[in-house]
PDB file of N, CA, C and O in Angstrom:
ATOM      1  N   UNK A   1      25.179-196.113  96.242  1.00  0.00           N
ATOM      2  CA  UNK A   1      25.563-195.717  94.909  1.00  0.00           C
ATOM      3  C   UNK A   1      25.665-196.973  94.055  1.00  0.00           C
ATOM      4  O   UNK A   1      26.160-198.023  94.464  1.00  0.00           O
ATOM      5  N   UNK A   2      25.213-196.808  92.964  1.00  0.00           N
ATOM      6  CA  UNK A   2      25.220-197.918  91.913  1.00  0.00           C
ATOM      7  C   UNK A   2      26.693-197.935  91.703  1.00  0.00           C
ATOM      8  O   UNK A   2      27.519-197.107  92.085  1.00  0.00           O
ATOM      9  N   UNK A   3      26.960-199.582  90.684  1.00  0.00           N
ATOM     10  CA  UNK A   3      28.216-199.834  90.212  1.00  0.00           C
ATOM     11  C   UNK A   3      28.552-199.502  89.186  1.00  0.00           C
ATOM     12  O   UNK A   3      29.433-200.167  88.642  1.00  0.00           O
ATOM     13  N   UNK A   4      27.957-198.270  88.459  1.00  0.00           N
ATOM     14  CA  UNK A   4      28.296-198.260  87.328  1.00  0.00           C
ATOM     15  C   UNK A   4      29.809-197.197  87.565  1.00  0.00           C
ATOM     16  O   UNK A   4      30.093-196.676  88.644  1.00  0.00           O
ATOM     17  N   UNK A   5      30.785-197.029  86.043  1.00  0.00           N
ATOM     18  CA  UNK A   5      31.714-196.634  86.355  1.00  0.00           C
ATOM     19  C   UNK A   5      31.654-195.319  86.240  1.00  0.00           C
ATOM     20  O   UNK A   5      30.691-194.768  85.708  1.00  0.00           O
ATOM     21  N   UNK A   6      32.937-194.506  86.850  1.00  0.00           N
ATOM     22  CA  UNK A   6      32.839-193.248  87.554  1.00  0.00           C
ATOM     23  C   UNK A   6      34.309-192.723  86.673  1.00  0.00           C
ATOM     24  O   UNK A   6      35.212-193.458  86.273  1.00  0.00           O
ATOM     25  N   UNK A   7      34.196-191.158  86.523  1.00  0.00           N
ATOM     26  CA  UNK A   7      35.321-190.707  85.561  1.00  0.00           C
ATOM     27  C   UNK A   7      35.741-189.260  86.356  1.00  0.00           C
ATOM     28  O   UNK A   7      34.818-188.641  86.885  1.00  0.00           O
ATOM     29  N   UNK A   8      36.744-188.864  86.422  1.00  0.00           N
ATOM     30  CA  UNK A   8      37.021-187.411  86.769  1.00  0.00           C
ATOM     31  C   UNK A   8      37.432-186.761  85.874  1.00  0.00           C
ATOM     32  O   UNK A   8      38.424-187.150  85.257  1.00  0.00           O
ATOM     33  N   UNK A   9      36.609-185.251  85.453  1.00  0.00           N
ATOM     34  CA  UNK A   9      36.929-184.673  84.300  1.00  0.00           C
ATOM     35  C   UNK A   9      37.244-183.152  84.408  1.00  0.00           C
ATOM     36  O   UNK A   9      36.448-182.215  84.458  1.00  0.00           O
ATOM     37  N   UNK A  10      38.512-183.142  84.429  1.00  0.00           N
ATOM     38  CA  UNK A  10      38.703-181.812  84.114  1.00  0.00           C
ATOM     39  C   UNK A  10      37.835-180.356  83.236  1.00  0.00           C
ATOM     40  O   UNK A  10      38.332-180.090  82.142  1.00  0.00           O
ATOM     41  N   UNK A  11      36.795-179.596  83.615  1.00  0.00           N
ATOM     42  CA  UNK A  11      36.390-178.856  82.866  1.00  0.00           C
ATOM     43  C   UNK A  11      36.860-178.032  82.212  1.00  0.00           C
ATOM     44  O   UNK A  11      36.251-177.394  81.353  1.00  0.00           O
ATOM     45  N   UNK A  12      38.409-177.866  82.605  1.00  0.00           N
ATOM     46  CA  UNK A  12      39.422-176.434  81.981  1.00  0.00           C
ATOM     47  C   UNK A  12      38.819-174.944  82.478  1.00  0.00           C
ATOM     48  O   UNK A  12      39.467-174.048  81.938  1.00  0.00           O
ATOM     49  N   UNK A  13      37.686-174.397  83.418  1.00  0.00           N
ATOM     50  CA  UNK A  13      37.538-173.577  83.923  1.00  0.00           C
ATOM     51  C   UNK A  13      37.720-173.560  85.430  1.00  0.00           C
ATOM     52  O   UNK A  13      36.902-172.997  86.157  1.00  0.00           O
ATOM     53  N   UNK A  14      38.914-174.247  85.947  1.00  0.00           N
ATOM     54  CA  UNK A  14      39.278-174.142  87.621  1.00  0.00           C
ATOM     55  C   UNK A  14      38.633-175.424  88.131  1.00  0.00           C
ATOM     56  O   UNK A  14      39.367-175.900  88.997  1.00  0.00           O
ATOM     57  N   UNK A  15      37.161-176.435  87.863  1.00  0.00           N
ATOM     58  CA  UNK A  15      36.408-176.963  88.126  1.00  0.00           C
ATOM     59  C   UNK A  15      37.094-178.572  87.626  1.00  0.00           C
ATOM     60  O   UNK A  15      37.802-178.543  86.619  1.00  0.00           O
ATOM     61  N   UNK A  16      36.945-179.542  88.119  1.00  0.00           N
ATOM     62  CA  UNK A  16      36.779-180.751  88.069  1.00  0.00           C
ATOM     63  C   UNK A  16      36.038-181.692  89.047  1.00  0.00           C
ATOM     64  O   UNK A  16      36.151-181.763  90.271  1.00  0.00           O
ATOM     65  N   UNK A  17      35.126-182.510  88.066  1.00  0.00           N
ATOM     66  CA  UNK A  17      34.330-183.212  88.789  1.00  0.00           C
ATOM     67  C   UNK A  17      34.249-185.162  88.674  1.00  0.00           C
ATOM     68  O   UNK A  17      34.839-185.886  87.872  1.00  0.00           O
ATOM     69  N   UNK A  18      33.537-185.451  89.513  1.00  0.00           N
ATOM     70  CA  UNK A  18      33.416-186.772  89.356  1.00  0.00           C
ATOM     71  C   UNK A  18      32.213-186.977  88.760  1.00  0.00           C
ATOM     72  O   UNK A  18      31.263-186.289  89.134  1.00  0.00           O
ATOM     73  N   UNK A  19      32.029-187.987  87.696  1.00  0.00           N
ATOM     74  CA  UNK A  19      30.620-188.587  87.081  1.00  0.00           C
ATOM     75  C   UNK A  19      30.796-189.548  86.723  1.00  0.00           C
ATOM     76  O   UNK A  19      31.916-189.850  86.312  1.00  0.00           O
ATOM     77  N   UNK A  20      29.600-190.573  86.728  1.00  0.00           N
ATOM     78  CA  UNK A  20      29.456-191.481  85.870  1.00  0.00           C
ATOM     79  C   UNK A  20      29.772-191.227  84.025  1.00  0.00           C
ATOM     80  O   UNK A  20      29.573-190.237  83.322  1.00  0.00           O
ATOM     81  N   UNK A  21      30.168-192.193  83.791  1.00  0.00           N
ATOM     82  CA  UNK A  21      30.742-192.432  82.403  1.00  0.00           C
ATOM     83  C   UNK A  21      29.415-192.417  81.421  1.00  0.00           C
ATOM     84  O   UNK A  21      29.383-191.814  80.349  1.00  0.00           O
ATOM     85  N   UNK A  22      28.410-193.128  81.930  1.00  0.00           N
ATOM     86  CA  UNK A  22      27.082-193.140  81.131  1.00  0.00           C
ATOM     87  C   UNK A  22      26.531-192.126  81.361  1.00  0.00           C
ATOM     88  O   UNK A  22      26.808-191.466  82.362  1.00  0.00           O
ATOM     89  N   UNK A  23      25.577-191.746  80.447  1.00  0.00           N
ATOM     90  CA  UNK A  23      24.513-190.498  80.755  1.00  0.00           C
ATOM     91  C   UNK A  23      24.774-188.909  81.011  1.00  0.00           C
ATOM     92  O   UNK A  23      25.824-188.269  80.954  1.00  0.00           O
ATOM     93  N   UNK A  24      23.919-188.647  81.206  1.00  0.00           N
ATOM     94  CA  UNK A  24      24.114-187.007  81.288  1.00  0.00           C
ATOM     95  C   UNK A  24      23.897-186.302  82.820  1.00  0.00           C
ATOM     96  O   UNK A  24      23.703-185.145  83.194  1.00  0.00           O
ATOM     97  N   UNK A  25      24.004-187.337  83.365  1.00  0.00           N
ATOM     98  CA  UNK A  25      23.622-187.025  85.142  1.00  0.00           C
ATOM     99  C   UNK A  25      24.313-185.645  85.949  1.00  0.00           C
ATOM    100  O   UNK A  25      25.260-185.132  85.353  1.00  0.00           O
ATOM    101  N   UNK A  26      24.057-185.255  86.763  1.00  0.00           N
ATOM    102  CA  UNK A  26      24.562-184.248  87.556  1.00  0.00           C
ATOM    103  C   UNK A  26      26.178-184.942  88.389  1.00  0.00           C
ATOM    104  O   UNK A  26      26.232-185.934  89.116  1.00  0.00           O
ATOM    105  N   UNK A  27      27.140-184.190  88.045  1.00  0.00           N
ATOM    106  CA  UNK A  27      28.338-184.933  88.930  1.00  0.00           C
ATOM    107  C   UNK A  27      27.915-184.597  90.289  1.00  0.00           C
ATOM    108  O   UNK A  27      27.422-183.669  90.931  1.00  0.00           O
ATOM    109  N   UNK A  28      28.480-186.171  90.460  1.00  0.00           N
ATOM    110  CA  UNK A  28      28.649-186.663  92.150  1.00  0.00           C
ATOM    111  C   UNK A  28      29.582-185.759  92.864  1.00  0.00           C
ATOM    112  O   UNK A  28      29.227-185.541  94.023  1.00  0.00           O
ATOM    113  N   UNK A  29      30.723-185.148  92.477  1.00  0.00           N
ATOM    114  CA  UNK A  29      31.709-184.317  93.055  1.00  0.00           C
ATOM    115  C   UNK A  29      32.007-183.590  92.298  1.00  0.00           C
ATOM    116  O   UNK A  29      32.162-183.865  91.108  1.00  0.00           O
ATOM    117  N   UNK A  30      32.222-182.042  93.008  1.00  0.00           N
ATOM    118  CA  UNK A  30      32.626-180.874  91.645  1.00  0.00           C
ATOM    119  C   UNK A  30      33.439-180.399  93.002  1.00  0.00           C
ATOM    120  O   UNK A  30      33.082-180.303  94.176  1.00  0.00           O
ATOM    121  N   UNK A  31      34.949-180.090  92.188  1.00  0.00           N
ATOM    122  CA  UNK A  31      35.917-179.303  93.434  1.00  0.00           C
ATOM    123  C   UNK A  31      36.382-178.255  92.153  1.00  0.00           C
ATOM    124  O   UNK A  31      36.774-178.506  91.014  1.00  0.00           O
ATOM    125  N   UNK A  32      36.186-177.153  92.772  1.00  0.00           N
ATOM    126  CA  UNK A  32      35.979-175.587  91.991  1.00  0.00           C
ATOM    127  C   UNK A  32      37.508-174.862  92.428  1.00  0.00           C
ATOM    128  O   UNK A  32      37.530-174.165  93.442  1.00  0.00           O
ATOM    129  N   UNK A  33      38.807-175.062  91.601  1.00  0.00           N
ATOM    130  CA  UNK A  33      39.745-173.996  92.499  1.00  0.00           C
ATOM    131  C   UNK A  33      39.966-172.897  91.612  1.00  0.00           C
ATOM    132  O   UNK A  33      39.974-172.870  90.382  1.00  0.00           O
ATOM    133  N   UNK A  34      40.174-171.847  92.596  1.00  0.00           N
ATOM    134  CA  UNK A  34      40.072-170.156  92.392  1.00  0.00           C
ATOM    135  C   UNK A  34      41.600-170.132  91.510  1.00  0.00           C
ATOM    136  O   UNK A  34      42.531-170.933  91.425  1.00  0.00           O
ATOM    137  N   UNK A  35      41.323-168.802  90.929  1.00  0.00           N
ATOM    138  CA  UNK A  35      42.579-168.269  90.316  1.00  0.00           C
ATOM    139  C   UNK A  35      43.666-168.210  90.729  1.00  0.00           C
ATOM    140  O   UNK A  35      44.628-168.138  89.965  1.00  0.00           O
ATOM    141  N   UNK A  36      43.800-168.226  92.179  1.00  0.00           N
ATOM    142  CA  UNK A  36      44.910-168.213  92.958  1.00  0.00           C
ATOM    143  C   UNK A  36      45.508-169.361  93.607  1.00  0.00           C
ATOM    144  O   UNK A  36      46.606-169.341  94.163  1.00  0.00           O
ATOM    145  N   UNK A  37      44.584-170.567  93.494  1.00  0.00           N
ATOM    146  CA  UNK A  37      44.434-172.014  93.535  1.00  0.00           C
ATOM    147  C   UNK A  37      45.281-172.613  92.225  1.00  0.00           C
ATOM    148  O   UNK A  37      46.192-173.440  92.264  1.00  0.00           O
ATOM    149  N   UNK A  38      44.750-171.998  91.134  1.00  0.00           N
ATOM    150  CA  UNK A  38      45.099-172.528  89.986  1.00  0.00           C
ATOM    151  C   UNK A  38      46.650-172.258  89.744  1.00  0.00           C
ATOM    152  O   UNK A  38      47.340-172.958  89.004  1.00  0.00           O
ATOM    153  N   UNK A  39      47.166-171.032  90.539  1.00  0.00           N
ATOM    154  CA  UNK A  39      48.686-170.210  90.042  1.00  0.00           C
ATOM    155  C   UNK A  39      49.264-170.981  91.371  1.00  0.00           C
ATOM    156  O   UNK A  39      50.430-171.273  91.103  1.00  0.00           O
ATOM    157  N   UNK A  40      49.028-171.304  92.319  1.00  0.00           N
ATOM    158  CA  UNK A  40      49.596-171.633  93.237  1.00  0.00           C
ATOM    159  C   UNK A  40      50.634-173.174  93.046  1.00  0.00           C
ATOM    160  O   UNK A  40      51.794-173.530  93.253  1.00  0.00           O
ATOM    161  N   UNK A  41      49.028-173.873  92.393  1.00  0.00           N
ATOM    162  CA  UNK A  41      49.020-175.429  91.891  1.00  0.00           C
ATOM    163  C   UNK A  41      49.700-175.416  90.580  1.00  0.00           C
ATOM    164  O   UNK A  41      49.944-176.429  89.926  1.00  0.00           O
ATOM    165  N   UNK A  42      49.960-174.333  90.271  1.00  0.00           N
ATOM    166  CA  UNK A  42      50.939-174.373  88.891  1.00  0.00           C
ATOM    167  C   UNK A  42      50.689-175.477  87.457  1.00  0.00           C
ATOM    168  O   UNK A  42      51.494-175.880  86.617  1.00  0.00           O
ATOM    169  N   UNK A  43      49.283-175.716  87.624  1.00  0.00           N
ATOM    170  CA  UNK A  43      48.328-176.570  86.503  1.00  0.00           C
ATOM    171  C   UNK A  43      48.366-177.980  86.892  1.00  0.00           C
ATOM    172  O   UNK A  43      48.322-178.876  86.049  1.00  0.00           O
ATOM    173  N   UNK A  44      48.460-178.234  88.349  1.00  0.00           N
ATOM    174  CA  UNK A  44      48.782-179.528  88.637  1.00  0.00           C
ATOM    175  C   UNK A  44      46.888-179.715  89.653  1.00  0.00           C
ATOM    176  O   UNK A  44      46.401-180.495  90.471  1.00  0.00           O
ATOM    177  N   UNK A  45      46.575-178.832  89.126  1.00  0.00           N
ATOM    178  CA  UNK A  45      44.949-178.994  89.978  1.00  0.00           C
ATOM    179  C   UNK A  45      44.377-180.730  89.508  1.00  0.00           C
ATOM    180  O   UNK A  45      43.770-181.411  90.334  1.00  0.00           O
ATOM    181  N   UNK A  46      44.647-181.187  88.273  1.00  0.00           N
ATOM    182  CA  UNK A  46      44.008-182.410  88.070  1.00  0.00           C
ATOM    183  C   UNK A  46      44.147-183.652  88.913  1.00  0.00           C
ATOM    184  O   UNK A  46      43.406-184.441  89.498  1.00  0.00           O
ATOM    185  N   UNK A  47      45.431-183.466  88.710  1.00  0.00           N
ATOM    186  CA  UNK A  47      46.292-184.433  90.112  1.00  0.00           C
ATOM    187  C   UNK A  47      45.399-183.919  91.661  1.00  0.00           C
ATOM    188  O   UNK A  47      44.607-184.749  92.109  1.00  0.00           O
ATOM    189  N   UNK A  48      45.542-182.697  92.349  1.00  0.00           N
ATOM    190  CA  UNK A  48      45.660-182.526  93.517  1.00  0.00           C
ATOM    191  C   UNK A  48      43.646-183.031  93.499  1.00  0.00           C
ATOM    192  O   UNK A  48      43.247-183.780  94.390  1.00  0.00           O
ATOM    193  N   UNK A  49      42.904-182.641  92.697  1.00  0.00           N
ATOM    194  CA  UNK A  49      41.335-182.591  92.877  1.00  0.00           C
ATOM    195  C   UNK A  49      41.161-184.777  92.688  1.00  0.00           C
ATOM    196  O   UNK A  49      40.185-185.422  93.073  1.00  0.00           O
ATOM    197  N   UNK A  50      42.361-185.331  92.046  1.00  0.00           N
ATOM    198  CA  UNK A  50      42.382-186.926  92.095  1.00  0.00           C
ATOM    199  C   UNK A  50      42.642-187.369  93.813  1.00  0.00           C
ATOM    200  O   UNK A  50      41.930-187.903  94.664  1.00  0.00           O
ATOM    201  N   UNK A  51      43.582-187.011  93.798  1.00  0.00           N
ATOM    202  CA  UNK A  51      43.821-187.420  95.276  1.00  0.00           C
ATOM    203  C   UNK A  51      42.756-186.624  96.616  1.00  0.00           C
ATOM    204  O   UNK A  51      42.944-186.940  97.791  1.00  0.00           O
ATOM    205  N   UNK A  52      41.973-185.881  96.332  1.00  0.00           N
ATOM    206  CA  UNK A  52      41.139-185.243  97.499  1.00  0.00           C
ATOM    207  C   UNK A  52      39.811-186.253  97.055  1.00  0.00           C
ATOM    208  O   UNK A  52      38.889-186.581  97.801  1.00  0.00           O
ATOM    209  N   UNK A  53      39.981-186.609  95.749  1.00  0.00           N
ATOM    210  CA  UNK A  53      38.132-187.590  95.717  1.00  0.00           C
ATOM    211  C   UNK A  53      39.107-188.964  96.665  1.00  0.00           C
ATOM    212  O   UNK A  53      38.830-189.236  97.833  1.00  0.00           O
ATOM    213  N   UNK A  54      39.913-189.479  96.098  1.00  0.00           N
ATOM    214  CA  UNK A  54      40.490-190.589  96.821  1.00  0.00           C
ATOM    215  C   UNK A  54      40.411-190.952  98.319  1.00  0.00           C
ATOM    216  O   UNK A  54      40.154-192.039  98.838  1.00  0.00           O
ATOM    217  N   UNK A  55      40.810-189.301  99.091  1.00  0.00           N
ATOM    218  CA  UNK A  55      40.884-189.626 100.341  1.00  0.00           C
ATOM    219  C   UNK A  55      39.542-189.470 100.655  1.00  0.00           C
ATOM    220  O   UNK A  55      38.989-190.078 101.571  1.00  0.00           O
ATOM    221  N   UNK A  56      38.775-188.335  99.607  1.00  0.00           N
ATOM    222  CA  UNK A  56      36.963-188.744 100.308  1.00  0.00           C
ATOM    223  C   UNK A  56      36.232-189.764 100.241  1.00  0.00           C
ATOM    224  O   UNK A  56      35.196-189.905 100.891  1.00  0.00           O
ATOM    225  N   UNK A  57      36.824-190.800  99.232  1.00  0.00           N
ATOM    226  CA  UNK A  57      35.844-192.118  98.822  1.00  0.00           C
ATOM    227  C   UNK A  57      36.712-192.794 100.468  1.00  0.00           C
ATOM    228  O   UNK A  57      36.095-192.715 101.530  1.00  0.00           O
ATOM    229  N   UNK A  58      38.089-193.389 100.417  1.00  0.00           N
ATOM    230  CA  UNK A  58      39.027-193.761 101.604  1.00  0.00           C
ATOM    231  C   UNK A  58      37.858-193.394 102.782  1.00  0.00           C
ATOM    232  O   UNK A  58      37.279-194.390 103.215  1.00  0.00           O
ATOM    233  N   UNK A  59      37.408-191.998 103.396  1.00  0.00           N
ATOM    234  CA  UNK A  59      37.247-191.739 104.513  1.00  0.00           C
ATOM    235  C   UNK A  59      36.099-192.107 104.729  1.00  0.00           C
ATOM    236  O   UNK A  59      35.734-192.470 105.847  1.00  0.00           O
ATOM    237  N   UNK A  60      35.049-192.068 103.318  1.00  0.00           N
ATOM    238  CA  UNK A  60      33.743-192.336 103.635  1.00  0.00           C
ATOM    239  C   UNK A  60      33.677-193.971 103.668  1.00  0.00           C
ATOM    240  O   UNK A  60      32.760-194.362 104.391  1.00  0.00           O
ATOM    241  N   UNK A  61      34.324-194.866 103.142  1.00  0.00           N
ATOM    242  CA  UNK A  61      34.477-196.130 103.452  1.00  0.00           C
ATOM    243  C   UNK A  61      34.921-196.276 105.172  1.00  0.00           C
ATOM    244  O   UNK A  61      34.148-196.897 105.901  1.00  0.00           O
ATOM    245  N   UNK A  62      35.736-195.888 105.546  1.00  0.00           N
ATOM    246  CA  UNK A  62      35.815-196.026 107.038  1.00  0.00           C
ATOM    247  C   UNK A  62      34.565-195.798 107.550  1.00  0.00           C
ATOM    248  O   UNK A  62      34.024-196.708 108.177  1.00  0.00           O
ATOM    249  N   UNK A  63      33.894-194.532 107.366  1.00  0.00           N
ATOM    250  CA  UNK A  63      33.137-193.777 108.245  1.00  0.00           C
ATOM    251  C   UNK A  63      31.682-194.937 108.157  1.00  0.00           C
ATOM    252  O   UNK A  63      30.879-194.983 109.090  1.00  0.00           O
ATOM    253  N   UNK A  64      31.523-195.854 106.844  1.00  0.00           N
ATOM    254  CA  UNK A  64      30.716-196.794 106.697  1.00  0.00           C
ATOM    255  C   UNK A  64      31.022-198.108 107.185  1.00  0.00           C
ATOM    256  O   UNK A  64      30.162-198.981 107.296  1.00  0.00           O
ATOM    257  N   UNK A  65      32.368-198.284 107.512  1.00  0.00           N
ATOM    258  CA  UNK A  65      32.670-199.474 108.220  1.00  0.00           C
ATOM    259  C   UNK A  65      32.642-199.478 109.329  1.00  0.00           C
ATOM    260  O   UNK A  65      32.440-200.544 109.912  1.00  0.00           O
ATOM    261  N   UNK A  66      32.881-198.000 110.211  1.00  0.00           N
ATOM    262  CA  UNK A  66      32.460-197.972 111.530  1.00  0.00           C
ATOM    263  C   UNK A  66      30.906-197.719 112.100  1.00  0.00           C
ATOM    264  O   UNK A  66      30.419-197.511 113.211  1.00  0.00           O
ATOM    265  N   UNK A  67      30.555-197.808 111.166  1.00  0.00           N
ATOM    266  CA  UNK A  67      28.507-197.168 111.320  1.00  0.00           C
ATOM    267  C   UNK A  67      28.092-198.626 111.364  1.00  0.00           C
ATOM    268  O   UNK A  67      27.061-198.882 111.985  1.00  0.00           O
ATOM    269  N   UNK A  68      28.995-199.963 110.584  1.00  0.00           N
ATOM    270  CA  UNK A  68      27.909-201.045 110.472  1.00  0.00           C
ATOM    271  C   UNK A  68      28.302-201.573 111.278  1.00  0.00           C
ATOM    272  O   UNK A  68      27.528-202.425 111.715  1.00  0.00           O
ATOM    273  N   UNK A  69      29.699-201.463 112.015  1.00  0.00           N
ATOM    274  CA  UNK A  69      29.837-201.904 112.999  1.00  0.00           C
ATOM    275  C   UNK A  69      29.078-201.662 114.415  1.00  0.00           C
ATOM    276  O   UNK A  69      28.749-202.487 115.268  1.00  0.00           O
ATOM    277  N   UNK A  70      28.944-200.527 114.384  1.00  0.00           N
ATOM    278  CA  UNK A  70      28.055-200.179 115.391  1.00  0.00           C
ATOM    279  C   UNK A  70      26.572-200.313 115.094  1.00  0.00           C
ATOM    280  O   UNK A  70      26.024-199.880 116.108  1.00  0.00           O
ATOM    281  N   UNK A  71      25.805-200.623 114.381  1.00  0.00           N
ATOM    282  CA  UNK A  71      24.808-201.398 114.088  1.00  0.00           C
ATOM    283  C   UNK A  71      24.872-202.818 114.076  1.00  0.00           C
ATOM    284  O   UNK A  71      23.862-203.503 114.235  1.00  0.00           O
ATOM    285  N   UNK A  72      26.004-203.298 113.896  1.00  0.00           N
ATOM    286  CA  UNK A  72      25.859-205.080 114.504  1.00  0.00           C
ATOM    287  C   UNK A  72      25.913-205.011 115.637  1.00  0.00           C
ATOM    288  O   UNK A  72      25.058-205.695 116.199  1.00  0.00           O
ATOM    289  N   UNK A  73      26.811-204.258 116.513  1.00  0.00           N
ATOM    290  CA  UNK A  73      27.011-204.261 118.297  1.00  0.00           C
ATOM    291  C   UNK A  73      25.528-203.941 118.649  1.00  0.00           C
ATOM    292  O   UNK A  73      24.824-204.602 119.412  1.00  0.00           O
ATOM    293  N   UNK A  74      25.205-202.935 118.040  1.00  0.00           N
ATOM    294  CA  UNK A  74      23.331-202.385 118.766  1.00  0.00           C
ATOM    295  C   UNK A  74      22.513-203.513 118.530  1.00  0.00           C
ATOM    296  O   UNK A  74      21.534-203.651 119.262  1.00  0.00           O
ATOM    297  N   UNK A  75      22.789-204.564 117.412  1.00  0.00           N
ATOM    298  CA  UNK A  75      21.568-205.295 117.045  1.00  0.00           C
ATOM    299  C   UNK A  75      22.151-206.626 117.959  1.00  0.00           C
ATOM    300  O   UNK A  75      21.386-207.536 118.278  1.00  0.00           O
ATOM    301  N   UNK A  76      22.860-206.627 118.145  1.00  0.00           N
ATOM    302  CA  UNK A  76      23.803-208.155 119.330  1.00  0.00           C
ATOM    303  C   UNK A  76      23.397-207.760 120.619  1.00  0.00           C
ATOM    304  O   UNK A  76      22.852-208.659 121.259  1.00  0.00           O
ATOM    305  N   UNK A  77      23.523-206.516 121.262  1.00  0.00           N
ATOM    306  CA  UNK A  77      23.086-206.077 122.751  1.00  0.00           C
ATOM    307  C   UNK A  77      21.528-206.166 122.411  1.00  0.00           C
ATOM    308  O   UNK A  77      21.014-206.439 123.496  1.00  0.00           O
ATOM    309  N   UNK A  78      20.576-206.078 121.508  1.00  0.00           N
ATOM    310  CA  UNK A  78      19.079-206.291 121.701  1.00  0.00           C
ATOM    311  C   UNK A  78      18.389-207.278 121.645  1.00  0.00           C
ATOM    312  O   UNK A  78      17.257-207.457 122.096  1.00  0.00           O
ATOM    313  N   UNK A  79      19.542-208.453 120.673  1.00  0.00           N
ATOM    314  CA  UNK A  79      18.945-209.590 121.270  1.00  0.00           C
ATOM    315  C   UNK A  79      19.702-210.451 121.845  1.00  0.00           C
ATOM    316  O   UNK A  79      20.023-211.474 121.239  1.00  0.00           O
ATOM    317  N   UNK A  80      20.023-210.266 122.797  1.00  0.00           N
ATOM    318  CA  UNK A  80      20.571-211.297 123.944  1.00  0.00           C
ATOM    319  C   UNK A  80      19.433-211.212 125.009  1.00  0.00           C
ATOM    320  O   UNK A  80      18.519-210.414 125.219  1.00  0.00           O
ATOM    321  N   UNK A  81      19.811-212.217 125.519  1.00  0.00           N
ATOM    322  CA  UNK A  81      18.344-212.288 126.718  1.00  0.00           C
ATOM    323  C   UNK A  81      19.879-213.366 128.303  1.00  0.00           C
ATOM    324  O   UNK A  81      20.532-214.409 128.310  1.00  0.00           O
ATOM    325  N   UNK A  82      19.733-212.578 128.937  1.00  0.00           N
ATOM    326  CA  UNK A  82      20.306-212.620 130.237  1.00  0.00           C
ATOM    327  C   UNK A  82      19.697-213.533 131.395  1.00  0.00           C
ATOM    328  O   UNK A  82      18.803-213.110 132.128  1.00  0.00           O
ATOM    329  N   UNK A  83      20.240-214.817 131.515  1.00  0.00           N
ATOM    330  CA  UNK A  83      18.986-215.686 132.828  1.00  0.00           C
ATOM    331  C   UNK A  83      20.112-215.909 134.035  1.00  0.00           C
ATOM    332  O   UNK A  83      19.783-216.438 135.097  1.00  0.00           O
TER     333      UNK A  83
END
Protein backbone atom coordinates (compact mmCIF):
# COMPACT_ATOMS: atom_id res chain seq x y z
CA UNK A 1 0.00 0.00 0.00
CA UNK A 2 1.19 3.43 -0.88
CA UNK A 3 1.95 6.26 1.76
CA UNK A 4 -0.43 8.38 0.97
CA UNK A 5 -2.83 9.43 3.87
CA UNK A 6 -5.82 7.40 4.95
CA UNK A 7 -9.23 8.88 6.61
CA UNK A 8 -12.23 7.00 8.24
CA UNK A 9 -15.54 8.31 7.29
CA UNK A 10 -18.58 7.88 8.69
CA UNK A 11 -21.34 7.54 5.87
CA UNK A 12 -24.39 8.15 8.35
CA UNK A 13 -26.14 5.01 6.76
CA UNK A 14 -24.77 2.17 9.41
CA UNK A 15 -21.48 2.07 7.03
CA UNK A 16 -18.02 3.49 7.72
CA UNK A 17 -15.08 3.16 5.77
CA UNK A 18 -11.42 3.67 5.36
CA UNK A 19 -9.95 5.80 2.26
CA UNK A 20 -7.42 7.65 1.10
CA UNK A 21 -7.82 11.42 1.56
CA UNK A 22 -6.93 12.08 -2.22
CA UNK A 23 -9.08 10.99 -5.03
CA UNK A 24 -12.12 9.24 -5.60
CA UNK A 25 -10.82 5.61 -5.11
CA UNK A 26 -12.84 2.64 -3.86
CA UNK A 27 -12.41 2.39 0.19
CA UNK A 28 -9.85 0.09 1.45
CA UNK A 29 -12.28 -0.91 4.41
CA UNK A 30 -16.10 -0.60 4.63
CA UNK A 31 -17.57 -2.10 8.10
CA UNK A 32 -21.51 -2.03 7.46
CA UNK A 33 -23.48 -2.26 11.07
CA UNK A 34 -27.16 -3.40 11.00
CA UNK A 35 -29.99 -1.63 12.73
CA UNK A 36 -29.62 -3.59 15.63
CA UNK A 37 -25.80 -2.92 15.67
CA UNK A 38 -26.53 0.64 15.47
CA UNK A 39 -29.29 0.54 18.72
CA UNK A 40 -27.13 -1.72 20.53
CA UNK A 41 -23.89 0.69 19.99
CA UNK A 42 -26.13 3.48 20.99
CA UNK A 43 -24.37 5.88 18.08
CA UNK A 44 -21.02 5.02 19.32
CA UNK A 45 -20.46 2.82 15.91
CA UNK A 46 -17.69 5.54 14.84
CA UNK A 47 -15.56 4.82 17.74
CA UNK A 48 -16.18 0.92 17.81
CA UNK A 49 -15.58 0.64 13.49
CA UNK A 50 -11.95 3.05 14.70
CA UNK A 51 -10.75 0.59 16.93
CA UNK A 52 -11.64 -2.74 14.70
CA UNK A 53 -9.49 -0.92 11.57
CA UNK A 54 -6.74 -0.43 14.39
CA UNK A 55 -6.62 -3.91 15.57
CA UNK A 56 -6.79 -4.98 11.70
CA UNK A 57 -3.90 -2.70 10.56
CA UNK A 58 -2.04 -4.04 14.47
CA UNK A 59 -2.74 -7.76 13.30
CA UNK A 60 -1.85 -7.48 9.76
CA UNK A 61 1.52 -5.87 10.77
CA UNK A 62 2.30 -8.92 12.94
CA UNK A 63 1.02 -11.34 10.46
CA UNK A 64 3.78 -9.39 8.01
CA UNK A 65 6.42 -9.47 10.53
CA UNK A 66 6.08 -13.07 11.01
CA UNK A 67 5.93 -13.96 7.08
CA UNK A 68 9.40 -11.99 6.64
CA UNK A 69 10.66 -13.62 9.21
CA UNK A 70 10.08 -16.76 7.94
CA UNK A 71 11.37 -15.82 4.59
CA UNK A 72 14.77 -14.73 6.05
CA UNK A 73 14.98 -18.26 8.03
CA UNK A 74 13.99 -20.08 4.43
CA UNK A 75 16.48 -17.87 2.57
CA UNK A 76 19.49 -18.54 5.56
CA UNK A 77 18.72 -22.53 5.53
CA UNK A 78 19.27 -22.32 1.42
CA UNK A 79 22.25 -20.83 1.49
CA UNK A 80 24.40 -22.37 3.88
CA UNK A 81 26.56 -25.03 2.52
CA UNK A 82 27.63 -27.75 5.32
CA UNK A 83 31.52 -29.35 4.98
Amino acid sequence: MSTSLLEIVDLGDGEVVLQRVEGDSEPLVSIQFSEEANTYLMGNNLEIAKVMIQAGIEAAAQLAEVNNLEVETAEMSETRTLH
